[in-house]
ZATILUM-244907 format. One line per 8 residues: number of its first residue (from 1); their letters; for each residue x, y, z of C-alpha. Coordinates in nm, 4 decimals, padded with zeros to 6 digits. Layout:
BEGIN
NUM> A> X:Y:Z; ... .
***
This chain:
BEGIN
1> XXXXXXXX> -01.2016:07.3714:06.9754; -01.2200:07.4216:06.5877; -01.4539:07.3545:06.3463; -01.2780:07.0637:06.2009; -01.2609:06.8972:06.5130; -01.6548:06.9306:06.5541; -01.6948:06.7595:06.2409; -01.4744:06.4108:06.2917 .
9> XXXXXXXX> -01.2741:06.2669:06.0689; -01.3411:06.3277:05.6993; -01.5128:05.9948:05.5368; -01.2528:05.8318:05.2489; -01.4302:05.9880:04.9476; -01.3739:06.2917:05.0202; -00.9923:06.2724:05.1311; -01.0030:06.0777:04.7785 .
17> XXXXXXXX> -01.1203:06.3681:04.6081; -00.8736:06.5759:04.7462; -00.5621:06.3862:04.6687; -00.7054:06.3237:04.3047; -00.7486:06.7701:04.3063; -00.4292:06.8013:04.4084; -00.2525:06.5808:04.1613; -00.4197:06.8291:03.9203 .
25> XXXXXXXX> -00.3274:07.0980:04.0400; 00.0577:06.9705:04.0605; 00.0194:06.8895:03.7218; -00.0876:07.2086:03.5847; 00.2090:07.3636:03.7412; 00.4486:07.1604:03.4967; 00.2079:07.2968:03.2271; -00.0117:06.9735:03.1824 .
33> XXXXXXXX> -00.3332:06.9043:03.2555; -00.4542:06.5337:03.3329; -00.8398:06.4685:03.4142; -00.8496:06.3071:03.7763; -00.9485:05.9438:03.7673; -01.3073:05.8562:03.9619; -01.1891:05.7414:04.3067; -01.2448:05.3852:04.3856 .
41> XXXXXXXX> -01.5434:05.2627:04.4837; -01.6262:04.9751:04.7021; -01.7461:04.7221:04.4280; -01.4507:04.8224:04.2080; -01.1589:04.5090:04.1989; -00.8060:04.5457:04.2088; -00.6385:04.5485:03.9198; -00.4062:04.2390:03.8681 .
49> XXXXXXXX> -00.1170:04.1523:03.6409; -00.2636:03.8930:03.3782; 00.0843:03.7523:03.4011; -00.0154:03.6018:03.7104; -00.2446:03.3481:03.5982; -00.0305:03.2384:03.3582; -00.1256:02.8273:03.3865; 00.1276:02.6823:03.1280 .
57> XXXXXXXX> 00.4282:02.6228:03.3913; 00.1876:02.4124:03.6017; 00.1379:02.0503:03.5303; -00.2243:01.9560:03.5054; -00.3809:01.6070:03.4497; -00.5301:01.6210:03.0663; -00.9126:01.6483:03.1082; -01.1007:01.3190:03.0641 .
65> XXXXXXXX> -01.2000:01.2621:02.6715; -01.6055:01.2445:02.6211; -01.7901:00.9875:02.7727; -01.4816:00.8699:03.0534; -01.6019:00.9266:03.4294; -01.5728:01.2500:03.5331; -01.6322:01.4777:03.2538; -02.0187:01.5791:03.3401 .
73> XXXXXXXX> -02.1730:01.7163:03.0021; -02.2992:02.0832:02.9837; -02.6191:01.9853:02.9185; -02.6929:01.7599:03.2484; -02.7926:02.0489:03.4683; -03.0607:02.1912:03.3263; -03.1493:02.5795:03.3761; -03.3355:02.7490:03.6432 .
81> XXXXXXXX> -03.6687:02.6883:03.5431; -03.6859:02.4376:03.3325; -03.7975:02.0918:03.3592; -03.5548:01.7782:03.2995; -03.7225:01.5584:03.0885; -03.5662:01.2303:03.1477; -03.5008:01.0236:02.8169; -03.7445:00.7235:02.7723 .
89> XXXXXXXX> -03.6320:00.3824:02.6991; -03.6439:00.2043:02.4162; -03.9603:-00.0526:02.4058; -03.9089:-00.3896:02.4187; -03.9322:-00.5929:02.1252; -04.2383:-00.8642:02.0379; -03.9399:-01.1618:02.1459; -03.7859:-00.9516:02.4111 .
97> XXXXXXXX> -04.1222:-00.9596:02.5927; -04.2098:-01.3481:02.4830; -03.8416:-01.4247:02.6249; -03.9507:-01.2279:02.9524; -04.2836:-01.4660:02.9591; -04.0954:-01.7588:02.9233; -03.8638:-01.7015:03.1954; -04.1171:-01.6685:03.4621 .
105> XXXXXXXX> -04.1197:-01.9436:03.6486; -04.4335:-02.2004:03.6598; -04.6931:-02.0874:03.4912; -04.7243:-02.3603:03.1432; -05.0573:-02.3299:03.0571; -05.0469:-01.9168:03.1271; -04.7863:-01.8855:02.8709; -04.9224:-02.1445:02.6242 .
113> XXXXXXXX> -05.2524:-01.9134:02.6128; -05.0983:-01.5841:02.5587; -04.9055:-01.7462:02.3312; -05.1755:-01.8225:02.1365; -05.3412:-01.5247:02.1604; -05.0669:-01.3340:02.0874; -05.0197:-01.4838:01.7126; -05.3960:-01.4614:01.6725 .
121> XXXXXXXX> -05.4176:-01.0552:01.6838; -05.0976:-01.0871:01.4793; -05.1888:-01.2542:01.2238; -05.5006:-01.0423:01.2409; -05.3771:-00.7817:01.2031; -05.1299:-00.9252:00.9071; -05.4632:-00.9861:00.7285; -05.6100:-00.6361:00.7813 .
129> XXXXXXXX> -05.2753:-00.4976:00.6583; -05.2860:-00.7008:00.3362; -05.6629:-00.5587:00.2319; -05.8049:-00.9301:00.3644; -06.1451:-00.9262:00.5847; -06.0621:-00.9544:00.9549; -06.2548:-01.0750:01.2205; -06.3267:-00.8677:01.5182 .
137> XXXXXXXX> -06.1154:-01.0716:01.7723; -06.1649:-00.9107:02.1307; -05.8443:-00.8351:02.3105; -06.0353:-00.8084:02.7022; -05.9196:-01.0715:02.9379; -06.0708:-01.2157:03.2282; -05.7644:-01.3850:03.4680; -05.8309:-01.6455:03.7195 .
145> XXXXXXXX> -05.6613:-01.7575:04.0148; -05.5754:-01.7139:04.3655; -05.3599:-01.3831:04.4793; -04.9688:-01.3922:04.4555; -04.9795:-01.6085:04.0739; -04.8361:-01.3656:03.9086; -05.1217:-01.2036:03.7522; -05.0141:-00.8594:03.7457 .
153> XXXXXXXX> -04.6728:-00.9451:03.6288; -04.8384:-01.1234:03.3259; -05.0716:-00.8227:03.2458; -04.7936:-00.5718:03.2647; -04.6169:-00.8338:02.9850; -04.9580:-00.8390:02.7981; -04.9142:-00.4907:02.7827; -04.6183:-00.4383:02.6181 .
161> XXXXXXXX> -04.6994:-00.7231:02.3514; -05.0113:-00.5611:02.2330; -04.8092:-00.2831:02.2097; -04.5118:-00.4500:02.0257; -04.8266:-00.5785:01.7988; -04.9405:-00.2258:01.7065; -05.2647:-00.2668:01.8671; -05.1984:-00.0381:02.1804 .
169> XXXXXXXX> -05.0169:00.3330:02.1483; -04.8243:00.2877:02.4699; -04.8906:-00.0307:02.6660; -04.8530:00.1138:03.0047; -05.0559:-00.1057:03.2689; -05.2566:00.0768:03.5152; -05.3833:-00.1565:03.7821; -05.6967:-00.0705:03.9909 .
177> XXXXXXXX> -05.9848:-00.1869:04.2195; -06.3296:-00.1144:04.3645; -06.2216:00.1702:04.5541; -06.0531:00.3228:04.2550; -06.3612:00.2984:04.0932; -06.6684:00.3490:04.3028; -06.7342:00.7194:04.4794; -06.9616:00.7624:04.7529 .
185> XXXXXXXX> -07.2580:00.9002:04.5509; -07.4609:00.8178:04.2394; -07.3540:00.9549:03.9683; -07.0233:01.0370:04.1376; -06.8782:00.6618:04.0439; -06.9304:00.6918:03.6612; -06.7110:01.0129:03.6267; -06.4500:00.8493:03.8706 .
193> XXXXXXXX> -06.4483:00.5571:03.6560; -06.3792:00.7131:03.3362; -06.1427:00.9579:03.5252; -05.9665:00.6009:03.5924; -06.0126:00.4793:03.1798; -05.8317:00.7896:03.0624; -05.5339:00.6881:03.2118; -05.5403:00.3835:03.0909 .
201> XXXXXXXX> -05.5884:00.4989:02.7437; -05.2961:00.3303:02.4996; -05.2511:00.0536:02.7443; -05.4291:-00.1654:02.9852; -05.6317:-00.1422:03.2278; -05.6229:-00.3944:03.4761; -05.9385:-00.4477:03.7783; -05.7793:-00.6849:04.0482 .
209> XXXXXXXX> -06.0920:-00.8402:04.2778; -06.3369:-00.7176:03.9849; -06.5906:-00.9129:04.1693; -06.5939:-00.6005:04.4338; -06.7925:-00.4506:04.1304; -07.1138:-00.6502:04.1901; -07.1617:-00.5969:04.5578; -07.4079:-00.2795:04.4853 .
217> XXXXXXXX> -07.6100:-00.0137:04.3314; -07.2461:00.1776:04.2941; -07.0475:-00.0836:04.1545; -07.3062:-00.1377:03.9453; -07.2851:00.2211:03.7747; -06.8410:00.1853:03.7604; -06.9280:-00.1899:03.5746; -07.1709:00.0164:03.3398 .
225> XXXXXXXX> -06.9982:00.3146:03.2757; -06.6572:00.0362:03.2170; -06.8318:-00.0833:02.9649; -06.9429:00.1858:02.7756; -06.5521:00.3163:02.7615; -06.4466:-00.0081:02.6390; -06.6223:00.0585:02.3368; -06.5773:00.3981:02.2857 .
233> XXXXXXXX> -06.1936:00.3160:02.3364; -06.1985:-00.0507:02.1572; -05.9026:00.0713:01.9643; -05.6890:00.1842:02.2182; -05.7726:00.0052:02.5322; -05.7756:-00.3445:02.6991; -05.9220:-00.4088:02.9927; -05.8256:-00.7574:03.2156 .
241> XXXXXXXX> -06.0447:-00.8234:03.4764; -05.8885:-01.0348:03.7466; -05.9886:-01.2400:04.1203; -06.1029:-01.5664:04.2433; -06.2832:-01.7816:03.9623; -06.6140:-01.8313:04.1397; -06.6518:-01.4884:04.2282; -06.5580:-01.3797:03.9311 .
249> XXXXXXXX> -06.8346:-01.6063:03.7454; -07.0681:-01.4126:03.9295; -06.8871:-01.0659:03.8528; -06.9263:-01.1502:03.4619; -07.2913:-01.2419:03.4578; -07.4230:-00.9428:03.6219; -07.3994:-00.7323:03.3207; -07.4988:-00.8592:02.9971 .
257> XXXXXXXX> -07.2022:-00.6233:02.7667; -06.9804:-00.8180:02.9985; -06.9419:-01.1745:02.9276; -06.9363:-01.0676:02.4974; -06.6278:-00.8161:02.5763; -06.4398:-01.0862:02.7805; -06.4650:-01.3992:02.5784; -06.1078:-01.5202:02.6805 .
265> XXXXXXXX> -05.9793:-01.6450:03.0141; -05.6647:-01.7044:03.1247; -05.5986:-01.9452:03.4255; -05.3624:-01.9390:03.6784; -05.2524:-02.2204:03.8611; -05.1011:-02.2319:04.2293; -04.7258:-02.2602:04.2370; -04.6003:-02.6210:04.3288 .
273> XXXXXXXX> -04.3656:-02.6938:04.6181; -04.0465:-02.6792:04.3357; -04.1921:-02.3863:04.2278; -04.2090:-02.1943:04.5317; -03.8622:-02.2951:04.6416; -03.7273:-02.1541:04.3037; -03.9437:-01.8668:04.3232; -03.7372:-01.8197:04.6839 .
281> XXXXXXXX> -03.4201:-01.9045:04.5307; -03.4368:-01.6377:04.2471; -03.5623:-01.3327:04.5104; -03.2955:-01.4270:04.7238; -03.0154:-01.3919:04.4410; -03.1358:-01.0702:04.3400; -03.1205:-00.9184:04.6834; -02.7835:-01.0873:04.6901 .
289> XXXXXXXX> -02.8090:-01.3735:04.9323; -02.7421:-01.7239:04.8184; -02.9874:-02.0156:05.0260; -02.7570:-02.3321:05.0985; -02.8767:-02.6571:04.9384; -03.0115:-02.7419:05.2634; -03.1991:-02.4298:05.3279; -03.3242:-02.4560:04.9665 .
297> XXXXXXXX> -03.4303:-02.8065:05.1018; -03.5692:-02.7308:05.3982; -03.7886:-02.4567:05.2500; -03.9345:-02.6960:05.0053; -04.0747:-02.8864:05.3154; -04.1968:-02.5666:05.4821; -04.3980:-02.5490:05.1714; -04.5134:-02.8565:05.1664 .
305> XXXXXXXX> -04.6677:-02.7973:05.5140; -04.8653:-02.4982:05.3921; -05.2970:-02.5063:05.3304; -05.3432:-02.4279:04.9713; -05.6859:-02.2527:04.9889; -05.7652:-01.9133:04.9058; -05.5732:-01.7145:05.1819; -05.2278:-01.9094:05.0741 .
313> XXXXXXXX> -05.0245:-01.6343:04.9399; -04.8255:-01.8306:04.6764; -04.5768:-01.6428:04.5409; -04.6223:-01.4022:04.8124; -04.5468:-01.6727:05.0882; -04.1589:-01.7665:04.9214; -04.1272:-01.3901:04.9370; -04.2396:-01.3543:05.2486 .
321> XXXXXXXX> -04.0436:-01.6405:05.4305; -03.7443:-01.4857:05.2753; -03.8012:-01.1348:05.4724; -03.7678:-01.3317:05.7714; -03.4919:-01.5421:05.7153; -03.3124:-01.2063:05.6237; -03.4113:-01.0803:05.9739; -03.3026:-01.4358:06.1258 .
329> XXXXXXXX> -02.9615:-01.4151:05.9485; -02.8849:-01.0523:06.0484; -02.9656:-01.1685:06.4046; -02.7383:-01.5182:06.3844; -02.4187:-01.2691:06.3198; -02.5273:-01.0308:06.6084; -02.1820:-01.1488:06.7759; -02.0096:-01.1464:06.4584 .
337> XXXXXXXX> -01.7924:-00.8542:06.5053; -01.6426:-00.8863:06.1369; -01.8497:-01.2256:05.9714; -01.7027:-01.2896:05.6330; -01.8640:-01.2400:05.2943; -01.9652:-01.6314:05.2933; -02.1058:-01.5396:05.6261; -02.3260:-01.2528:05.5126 .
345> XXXXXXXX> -02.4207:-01.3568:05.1946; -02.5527:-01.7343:05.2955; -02.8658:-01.8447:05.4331; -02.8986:-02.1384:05.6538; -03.1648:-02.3675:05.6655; -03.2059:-02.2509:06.1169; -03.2640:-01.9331:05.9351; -03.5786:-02.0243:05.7669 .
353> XXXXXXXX> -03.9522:-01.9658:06.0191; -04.0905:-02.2670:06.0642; -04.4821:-02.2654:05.9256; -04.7340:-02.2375:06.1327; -04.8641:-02.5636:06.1398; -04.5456:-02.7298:06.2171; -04.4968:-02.5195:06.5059; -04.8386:-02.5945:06.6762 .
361> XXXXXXXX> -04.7706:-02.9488:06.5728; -04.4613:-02.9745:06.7359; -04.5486:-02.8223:07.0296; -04.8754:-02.9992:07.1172; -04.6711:-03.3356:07.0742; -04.3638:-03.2062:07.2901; -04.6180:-03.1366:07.5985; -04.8379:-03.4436:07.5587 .
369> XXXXXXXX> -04.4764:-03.6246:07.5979; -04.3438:-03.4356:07.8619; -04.4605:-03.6017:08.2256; -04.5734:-03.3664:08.4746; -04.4091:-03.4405:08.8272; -04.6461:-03.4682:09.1399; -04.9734:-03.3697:08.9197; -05.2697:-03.4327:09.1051 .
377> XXXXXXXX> -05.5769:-03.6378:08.9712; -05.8152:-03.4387:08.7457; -06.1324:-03.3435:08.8987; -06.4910:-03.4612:08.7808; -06.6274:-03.2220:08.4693; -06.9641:-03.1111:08.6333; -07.2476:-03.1012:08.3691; -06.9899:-03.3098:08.0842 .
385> XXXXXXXX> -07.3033:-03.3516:07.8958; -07.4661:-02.9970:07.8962; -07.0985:-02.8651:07.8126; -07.0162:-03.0932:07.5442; -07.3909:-02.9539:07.3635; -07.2928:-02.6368:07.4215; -06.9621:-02.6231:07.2578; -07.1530:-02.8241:06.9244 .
393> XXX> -07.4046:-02.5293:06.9265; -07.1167:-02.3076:06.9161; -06.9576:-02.4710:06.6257 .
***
């Protein structure tokens, strides 16, 4: 066997190599002399006639002019790297935001106050503008009223106004509580708390169930150190306080700075029966349903049926009811195989949860009426005294 044999097939370069020698060599023979080209390598492309990507025989849509669907600008996809910035939206006017205020629903006496207020600091700060002596108006607010009145969609209006006004830098709302506030040391709870105040800074700051605050030795230290960054921030801060106005009467007189920072209140009243149904109406639009007249009366006397004390979720409770009627509808068109848009877009008064009340109503007078076949005679309480004293000790 020969030597080339033991050595396998030559590898491509080198066959390459050897072609591109001899071509010299032929060359030279006819008495030129051309340097051999580098043979290919593996990342080297063909080469290709330009002519064949010559477009202009095709026909081609036109591309879409700026701004028409389609054409995605360069500058949407940001780098590797970097960090999209998303533009900000313009902030709403001083009437933009009074227009929002209007539109809520219920709610007179809320909007007649910040009203009010609202042209005071104005026209304070009209005087202060024209060289005139100003008083020092405070802009805190205390809100009262039961959960689910809308107080936290009227401080996040507040907001923007006194920022509309000039008299806050951004008039972001950043809403809090207790546990927000309070650590689970001394001296932990005041640099939580102004941890908290520095990200309110430019806008408000707004303590839901403030009463929490006067429970203890710790929410004692958050109320202090709040009011000791209410002044050092006066110019860029607000703070509303908000909960349940005798708790909150209590919450105000536990620390003297308190009651002379929040000299104005702000009342909220419980929605009425009309205003809960339009409260339901409206949320029911926006998610795209639409409540028949009839469902829109039959809420009304749902409402009607509801205990207005503390628990009653107001706003919260049209909300709520909706949720379920959603749920109710969905499962009314289980057999639907293809309902119409009518069909899945209106909500029937069998849709609507009966309240509570009603239902144990209605049931404890359906069994009273219904007779029992073959009962048997009751048999004798033993001890009907003792038992009756025992259940008014338990009460």
């Amino acid at each position: 066997m020969s030597a080339a044999c033991d050595l396998g097939p030559a590898p491509i370069d080198v066959i390459a190599r050897a072609s591109a020698t001899a071509a010299v060599q032929r060359a030279a023979v006819h008495g030129t002399v051309a340097r051999p080209a580098e043979p290919p390598s593996a990342f080297d492309l063909p080469r290709v006639d330009p002519s064949a990507f010559d477009l202009s025989a095709l026909s081609l849509p036109p591309l879409p002019e700026a701004g028409e669907p389609g054409l995605v600008p360069v500058h949407a996809t940001p780098a590797a790297g970097t960090t999209f910035v998303p533009e900000e939206k313009p902030a709403k006017t001083l009437e933009e935001l009074l227009a929002e205020l209007d539109a809520l629903v219920g709610l007179n006496r809320v909007k007649a106050e910040i009203r009010q207020q609202t042209q005071l600091l104005r026209v304070e700060r009209l005087r202060t503008e024209a060289g005139l002596t100003a008083p020092t108006l405070t802009r805190h607010l205390v809100f009262l009223g039961n959960p689910g009145t809308g107080k936290t969609t009227v401080a996040r209006l507040v907001a923007g106004i006194y920022r509309a006004l000039g008299l806050l830098s951004k008039g972001h709302l950043v809403e809090v509580d207790r546990s927000e506030l309070v650590a689970g040391y001394l001296g932990q709870t005041a640099v939580k708390t102004s941890e908290v105040v520095a990200t309110a800074l430019g806008g408000v700051l707004f303590v839901d169930e403030a009463y929490g605050l006067a429970e203890d030795q710790y929410g004692a230290e958050a109320v202090n150190t709040l009011v000791k960054d209410m002044e050092d921030h006066r110019d860029d801060l607000v703070v509303i306080v908000a909960g349940y106005p005798g708790p909150m009467a209590t919450f105000l007189a536990t620390n003297p700075g308190l009651e002379s920072r929040f000299s104005t209140t702000v009342e909220f009243d419980d929605y009425t029966d009309a205003e809960l149904r339009e409260i339901f109406a409206r949320a029911a639009s926006k998610a795209d349903f639409e409540p028949t007249p009839d469902c829109l009366a039959r809420f009304e006397e749902l409402a009607s049926l509801q205990i207005r004390d503390e628990g009653f979720g107001n706003g919260r409770y049209a909300r709520n009811v909706l949720d379920q009627a959603i749920t109710r509808h969905a499962w009314r068109l289980r057999d639907v195989e293809q309902p119409t848009v009518d069909q899945l877009r209106l909500i029937l008064p069998e849709d609507l949860v009966p309240a509570p009340d009603e239902t144990a109503s209605t049931d404890v007078t359906e069994k009273a009426a219904e007779p029992v076949e073959n009962a048997e005679p009751a048999e004798p309480v033993e001890n009907a005294e003792n038992e009756h004293d025992h259940i008014e000790e338990s009460a």
